[in-house]
Backbone as numpy.savetxt, mean C-alpha at the origin, in Angstrom:
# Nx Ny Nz CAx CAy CAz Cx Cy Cz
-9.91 -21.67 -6.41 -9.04 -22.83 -6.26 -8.82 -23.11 -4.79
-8.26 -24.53 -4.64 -8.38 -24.72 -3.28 -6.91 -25.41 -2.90
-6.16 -25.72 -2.12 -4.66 -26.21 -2.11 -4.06 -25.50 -3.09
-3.33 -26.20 -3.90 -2.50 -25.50 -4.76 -2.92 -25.15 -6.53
-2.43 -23.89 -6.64 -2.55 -24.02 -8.01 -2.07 -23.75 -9.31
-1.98 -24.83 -10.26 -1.32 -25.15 -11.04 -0.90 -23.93 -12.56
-2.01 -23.84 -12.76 -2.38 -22.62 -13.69 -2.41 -21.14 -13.47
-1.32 -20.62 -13.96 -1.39 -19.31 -13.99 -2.50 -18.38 -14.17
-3.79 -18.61 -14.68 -4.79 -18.34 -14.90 -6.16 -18.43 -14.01
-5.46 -19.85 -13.14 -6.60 -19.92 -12.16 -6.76 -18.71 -11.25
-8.41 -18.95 -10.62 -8.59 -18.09 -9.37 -8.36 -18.73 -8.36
-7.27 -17.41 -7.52 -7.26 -18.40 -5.75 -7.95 -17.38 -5.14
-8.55 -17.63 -3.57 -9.25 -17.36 -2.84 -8.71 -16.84 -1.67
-8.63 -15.81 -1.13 -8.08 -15.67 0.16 -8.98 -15.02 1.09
-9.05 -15.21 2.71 -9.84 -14.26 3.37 -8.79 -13.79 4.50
-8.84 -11.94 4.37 -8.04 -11.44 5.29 -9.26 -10.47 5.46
-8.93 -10.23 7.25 -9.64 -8.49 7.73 -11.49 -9.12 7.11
-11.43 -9.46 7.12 -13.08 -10.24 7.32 -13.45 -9.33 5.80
-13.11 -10.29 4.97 -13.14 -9.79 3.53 -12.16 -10.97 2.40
-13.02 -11.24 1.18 -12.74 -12.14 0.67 -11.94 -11.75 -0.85
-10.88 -11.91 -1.08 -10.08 -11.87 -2.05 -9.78 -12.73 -3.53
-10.09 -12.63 -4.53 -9.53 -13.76 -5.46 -8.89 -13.14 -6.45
-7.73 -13.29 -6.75 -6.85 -12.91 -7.77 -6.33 -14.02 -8.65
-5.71 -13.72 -9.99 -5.35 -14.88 -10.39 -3.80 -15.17 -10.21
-3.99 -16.54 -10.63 -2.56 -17.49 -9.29 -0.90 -15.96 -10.00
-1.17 -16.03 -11.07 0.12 -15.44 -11.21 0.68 -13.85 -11.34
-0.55 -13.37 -10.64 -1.09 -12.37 -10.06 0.32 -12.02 -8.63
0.61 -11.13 -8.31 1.03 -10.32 -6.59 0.03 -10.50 -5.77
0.64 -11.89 -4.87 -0.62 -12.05 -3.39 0.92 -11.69 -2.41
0.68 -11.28 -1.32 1.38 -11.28 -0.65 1.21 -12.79 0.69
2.16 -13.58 0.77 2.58 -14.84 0.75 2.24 -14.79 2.30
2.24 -16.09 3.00 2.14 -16.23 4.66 0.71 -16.13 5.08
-0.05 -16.86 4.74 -1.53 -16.70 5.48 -1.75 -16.21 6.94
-0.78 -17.29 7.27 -0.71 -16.80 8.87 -0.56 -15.57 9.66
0.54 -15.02 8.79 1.26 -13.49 9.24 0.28 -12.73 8.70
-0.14 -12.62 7.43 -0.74 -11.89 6.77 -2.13 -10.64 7.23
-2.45 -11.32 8.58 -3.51 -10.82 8.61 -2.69 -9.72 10.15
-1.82 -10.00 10.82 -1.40 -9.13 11.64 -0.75 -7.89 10.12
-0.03 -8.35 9.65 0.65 -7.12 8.82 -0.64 -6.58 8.43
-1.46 -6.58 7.91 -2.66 -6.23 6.78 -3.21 -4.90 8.21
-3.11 -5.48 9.78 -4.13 -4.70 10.43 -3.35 -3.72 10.92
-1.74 -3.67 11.20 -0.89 -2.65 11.41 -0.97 -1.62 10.28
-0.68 -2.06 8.94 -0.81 -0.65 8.09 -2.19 -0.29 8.00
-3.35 -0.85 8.36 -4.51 -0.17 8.09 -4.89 0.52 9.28
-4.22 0.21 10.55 -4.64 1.56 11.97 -3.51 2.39 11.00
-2.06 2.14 10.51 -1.84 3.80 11.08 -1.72 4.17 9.52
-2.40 4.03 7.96 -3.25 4.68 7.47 -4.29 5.23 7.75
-5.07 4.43 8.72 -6.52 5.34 9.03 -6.55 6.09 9.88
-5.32 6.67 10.93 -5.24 7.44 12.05 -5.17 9.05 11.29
-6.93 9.94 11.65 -6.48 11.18 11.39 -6.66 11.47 9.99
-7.31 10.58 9.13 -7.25 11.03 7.95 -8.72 10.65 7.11
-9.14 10.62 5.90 -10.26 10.67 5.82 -9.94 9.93 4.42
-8.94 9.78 3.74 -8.62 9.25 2.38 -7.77 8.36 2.60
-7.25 7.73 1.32 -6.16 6.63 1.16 -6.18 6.22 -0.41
-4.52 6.38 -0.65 -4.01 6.04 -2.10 -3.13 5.09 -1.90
-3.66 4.06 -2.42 -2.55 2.61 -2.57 -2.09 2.43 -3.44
-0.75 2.73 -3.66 0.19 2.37 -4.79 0.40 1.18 -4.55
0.78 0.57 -5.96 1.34 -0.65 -6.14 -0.03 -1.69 -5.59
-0.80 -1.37 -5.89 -1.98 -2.04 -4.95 -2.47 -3.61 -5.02
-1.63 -4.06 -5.76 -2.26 -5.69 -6.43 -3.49 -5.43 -6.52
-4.08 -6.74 -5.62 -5.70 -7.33 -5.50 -6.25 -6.22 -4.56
-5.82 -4.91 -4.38 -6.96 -4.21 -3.39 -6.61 -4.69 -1.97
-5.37 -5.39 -1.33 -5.29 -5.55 -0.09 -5.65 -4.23 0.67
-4.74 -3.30 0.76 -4.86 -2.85 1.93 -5.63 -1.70 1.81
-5.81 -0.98 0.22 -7.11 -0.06 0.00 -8.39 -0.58 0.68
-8.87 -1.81 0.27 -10.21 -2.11 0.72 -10.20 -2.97 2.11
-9.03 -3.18 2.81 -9.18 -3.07 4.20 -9.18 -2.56 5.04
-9.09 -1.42 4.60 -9.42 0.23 4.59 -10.45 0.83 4.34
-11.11 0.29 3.67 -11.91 1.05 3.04 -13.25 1.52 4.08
-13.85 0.42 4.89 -14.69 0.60 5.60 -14.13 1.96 6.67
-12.95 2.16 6.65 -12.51 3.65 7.88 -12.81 4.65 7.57
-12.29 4.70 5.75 -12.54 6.19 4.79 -13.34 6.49 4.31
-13.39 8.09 4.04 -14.64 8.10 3.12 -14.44 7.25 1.61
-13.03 7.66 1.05 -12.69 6.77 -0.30 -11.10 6.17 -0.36
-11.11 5.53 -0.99 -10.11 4.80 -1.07 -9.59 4.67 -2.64
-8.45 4.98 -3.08 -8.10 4.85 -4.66 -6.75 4.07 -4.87
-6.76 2.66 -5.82 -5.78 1.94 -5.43 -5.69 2.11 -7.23
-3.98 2.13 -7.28 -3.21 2.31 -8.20 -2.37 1.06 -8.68
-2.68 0.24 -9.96 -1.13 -0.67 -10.07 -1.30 -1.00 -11.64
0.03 -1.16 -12.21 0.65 -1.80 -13.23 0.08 -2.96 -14.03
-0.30 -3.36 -13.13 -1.03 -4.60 -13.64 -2.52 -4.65 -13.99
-3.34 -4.82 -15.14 -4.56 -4.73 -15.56 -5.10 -5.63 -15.41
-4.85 -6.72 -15.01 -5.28 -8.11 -14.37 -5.93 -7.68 -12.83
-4.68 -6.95 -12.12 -4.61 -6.68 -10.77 -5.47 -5.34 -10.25
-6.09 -4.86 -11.23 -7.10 -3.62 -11.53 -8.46 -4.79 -11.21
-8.35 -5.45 -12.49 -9.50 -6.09 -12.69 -9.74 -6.81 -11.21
-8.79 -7.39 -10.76 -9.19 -7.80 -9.63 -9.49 -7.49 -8.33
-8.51 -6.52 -8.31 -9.26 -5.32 -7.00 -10.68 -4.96 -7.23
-11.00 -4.25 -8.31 -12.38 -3.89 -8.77 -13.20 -5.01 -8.47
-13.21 -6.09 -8.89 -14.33 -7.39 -8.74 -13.89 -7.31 -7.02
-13.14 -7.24 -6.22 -13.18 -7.72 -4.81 -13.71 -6.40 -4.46
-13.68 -5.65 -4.84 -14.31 -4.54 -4.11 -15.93 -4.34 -4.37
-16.14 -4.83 -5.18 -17.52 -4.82 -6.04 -18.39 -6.23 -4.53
-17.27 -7.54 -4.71 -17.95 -8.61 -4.22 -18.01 -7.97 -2.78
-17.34 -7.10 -2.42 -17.08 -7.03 -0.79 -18.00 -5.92 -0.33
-19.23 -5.49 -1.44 -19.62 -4.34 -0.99 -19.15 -2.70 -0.61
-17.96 -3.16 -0.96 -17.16 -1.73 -0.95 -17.46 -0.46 -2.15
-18.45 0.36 -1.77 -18.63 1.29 -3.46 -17.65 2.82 -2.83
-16.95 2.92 -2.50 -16.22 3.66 -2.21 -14.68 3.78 -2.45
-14.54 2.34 -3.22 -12.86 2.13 -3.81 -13.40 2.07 -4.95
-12.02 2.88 -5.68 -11.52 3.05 -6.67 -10.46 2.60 -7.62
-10.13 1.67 -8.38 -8.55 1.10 -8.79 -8.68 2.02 -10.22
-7.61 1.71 -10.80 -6.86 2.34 -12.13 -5.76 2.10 -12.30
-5.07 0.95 -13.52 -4.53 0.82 -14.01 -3.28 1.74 -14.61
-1.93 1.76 -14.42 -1.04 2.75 -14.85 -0.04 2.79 -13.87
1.68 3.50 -14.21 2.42 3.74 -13.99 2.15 4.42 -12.03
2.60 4.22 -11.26 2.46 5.02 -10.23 3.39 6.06 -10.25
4.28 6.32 -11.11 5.04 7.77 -11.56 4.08 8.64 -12.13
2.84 8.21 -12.36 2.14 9.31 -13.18 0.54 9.26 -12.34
0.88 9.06 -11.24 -0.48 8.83 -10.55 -0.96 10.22 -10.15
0.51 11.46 -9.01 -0.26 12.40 -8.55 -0.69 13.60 -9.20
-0.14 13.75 -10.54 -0.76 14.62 -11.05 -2.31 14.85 -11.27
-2.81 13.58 -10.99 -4.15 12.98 -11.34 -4.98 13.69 -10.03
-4.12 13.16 -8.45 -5.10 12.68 -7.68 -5.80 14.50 -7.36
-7.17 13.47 -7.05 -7.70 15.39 -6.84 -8.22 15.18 -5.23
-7.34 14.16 -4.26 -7.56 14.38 -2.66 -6.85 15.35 -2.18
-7.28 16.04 -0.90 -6.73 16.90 -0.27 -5.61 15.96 0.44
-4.47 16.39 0.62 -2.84 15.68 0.39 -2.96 16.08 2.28
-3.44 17.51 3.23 -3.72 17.40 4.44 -4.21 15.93 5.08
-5.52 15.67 4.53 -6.22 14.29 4.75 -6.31 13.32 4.19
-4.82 12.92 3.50 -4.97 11.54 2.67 -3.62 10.54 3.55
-3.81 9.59 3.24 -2.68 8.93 3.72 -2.32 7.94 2.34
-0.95 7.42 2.32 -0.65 6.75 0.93 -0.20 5.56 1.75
-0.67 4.24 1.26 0.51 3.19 1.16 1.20 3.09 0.01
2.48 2.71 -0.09 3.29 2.05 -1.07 3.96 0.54 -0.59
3.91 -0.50 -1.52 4.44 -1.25 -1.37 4.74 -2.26 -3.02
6.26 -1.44 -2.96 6.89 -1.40 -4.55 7.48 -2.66 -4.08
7.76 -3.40 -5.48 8.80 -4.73 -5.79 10.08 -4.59 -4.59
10.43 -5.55 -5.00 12.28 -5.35 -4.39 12.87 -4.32 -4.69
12.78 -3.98 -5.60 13.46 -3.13 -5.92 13.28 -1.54 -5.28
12.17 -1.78 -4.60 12.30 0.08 -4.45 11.04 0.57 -5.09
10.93 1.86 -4.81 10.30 2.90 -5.50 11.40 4.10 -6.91
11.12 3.94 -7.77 11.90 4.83 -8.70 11.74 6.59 -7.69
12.78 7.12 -8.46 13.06 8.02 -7.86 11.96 9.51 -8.54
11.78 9.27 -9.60 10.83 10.06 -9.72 9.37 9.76 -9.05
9.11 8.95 -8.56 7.71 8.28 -8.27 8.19 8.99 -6.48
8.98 9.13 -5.83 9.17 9.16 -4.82 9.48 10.81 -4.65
9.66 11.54 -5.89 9.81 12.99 -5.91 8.36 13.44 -6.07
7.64 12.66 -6.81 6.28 13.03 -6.75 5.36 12.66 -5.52
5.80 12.06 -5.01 5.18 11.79 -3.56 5.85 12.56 -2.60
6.78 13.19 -2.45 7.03 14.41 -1.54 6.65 15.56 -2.19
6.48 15.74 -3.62 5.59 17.26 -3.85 4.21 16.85 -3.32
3.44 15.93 -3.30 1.60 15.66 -3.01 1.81 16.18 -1.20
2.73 15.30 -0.31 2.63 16.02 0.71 1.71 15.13 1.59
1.25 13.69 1.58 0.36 13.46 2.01 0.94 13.27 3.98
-0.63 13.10 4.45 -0.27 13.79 5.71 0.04 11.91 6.12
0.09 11.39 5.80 0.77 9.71 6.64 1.09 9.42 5.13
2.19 8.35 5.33 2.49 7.39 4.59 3.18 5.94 4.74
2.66 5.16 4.97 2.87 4.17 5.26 4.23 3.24 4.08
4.83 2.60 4.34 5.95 1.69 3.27 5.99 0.73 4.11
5.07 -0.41 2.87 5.48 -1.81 3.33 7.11 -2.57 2.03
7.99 -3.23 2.65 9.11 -3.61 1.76 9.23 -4.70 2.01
9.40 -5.79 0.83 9.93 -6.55 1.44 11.81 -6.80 1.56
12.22 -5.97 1.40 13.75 -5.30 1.23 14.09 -4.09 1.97
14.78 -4.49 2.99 14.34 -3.29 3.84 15.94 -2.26 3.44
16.86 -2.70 2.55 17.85 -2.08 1.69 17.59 -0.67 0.85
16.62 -1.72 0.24 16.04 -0.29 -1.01 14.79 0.62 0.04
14.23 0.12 0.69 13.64 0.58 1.06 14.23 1.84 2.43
15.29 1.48 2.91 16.33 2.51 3.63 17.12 3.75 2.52
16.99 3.39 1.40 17.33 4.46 0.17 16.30 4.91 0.60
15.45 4.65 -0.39 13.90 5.49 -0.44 13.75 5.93 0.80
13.70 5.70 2.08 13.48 6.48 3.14 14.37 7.55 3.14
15.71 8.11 2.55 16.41 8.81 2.84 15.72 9.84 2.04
15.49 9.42 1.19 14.65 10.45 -0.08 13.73 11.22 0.82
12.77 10.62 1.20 11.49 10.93 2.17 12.03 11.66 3.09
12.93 11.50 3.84 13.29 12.34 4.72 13.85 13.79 4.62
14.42 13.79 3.23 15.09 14.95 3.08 13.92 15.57 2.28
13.01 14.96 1.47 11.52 15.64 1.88 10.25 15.89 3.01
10.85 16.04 3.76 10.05 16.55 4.76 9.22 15.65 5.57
9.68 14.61 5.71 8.41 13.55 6.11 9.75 13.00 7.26
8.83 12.51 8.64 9.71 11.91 10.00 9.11 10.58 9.91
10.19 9.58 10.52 10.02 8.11 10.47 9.20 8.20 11.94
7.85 7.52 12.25 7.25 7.99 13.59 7.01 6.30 14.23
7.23 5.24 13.11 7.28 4.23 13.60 7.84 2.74 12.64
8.38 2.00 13.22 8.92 0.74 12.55 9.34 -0.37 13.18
8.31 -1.25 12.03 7.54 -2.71 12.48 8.27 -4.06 11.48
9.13 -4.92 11.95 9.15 -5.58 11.03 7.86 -6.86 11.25
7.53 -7.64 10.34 7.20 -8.66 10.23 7.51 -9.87 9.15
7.69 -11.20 9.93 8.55 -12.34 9.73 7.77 -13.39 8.40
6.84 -12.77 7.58 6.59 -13.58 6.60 7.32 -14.60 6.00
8.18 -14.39 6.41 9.59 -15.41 5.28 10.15 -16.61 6.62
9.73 -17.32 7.33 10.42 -17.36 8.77 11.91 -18.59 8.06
12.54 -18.90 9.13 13.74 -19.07 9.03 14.25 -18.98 7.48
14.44 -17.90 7.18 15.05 -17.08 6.15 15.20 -15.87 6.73
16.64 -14.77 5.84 16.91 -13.50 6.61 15.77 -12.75 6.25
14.92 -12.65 5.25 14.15 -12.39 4.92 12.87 -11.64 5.77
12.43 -10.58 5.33 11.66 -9.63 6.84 10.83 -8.87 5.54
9.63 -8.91 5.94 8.54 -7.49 5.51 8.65 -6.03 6.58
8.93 -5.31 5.85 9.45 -4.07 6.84 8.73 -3.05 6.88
7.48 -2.36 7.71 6.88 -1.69 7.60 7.19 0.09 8.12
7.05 0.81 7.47 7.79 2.29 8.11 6.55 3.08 7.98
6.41 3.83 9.00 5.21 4.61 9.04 5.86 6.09 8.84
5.53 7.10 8.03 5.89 8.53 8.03 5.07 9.54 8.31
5.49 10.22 8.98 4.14 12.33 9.18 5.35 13.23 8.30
4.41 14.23 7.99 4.98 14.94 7.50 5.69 15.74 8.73
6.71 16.16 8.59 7.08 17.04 9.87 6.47 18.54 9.51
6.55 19.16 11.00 5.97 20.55 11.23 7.03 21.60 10.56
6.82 22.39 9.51 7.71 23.51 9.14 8.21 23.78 10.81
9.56 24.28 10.36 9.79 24.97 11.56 10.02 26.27 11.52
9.73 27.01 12.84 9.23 28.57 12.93 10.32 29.11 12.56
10.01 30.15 11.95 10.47 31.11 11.34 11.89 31.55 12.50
13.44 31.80 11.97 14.44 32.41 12.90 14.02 33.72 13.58
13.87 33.89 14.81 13.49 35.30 15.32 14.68 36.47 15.29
């Protein structure tokens, strides 16, 4: 589709990170053409810094797995939506990418699954307004992964959920907002996490 579109069913077209996207209209695109492509290249340096994997929760259309994908050896994107499976898969298929992976399902029940080394993986998440559930966020501090990136567009729930993270073991090492929404209070809030270093043993 081209301008606007009417039908929930239609395909729209997007090109970010030199890679072509089509999901359907009533599908999770993340909004702002303009902005879109600075946010898209901040979480994909500091997912790809140091690591060799990447698990995208909440992944819609395969944004930021398969703009990624060319850094990693693999890439495995996770979401709710079986539409939004289907469509990551076809963009990853059209984009030449044979190294991503999507799957359909709960992201509370994702890490029991994953079989990456949690040293060399990095995760994005980027949950609804609402947050990440709290079990989904207990299971992501047992995996341990060595970056994790949180894009929000609520930077409320998303200051919960960071508290979680923190008191699991993970340090805030950087934070980016970006203005997708402009004159509105409205902000996409990006938080980058490391796991912190055990600390040495009391002498």
């Amino acid at each position: 589709a081209t301008g606007v579109a009417t039908e929930h069913d239609e395909l729209v077209s997007e090109s970010v990170a030199g890679l072509t996207f089509r999901f359907r209209a009533n599908d999770f695109w993340q909004n702002n053409p303009d902005a879109l492509p600075r946010l898209v290249d901040h979480v994909v340096a500091e997912a790809s810094r140091d690591v060799d994997y990447l698990v995208d929760c909440y992944c819609g259309g395969g944004l930021f797995a398969l703009a990624a994908a060319a850094r990693l050896e693999r890439v495995v994107g996770l979401e709710i939506s079986e539409t939004n499976v289907q469509s990551a898969a076809a963009n990853a298929a059209a984009n030449g990418l044979a190294n991503a992976r999507f799957f359909a399902g709960k992201a509370e029940d994702l890490f029991a699954s994953v079989d990456l080394p949690p040293d060399r993986t990095a995760v994005v998440i980027d949950p609804p307004r609402k947050g990440a559930s709290l079990d989904f966020l207990r299971q992501l501090v047992a995996f341990q992964p060595a970056v994790l990136v949180y894009v929000s567009c609520d930077p409320a729930t998303q200051a919960r959920d960071a508290a979680v993270l923190l008191d699991g073991g993970f340090a805030i090492t950087r934070a980016v907002p970006f203005d997708l929404f402009p004159q509105t209070r409205h902000i996409e809030s990006v938080l980058t996490f490391r796991r912190r270093d055990p600390s040495p043993p009391a002498s």
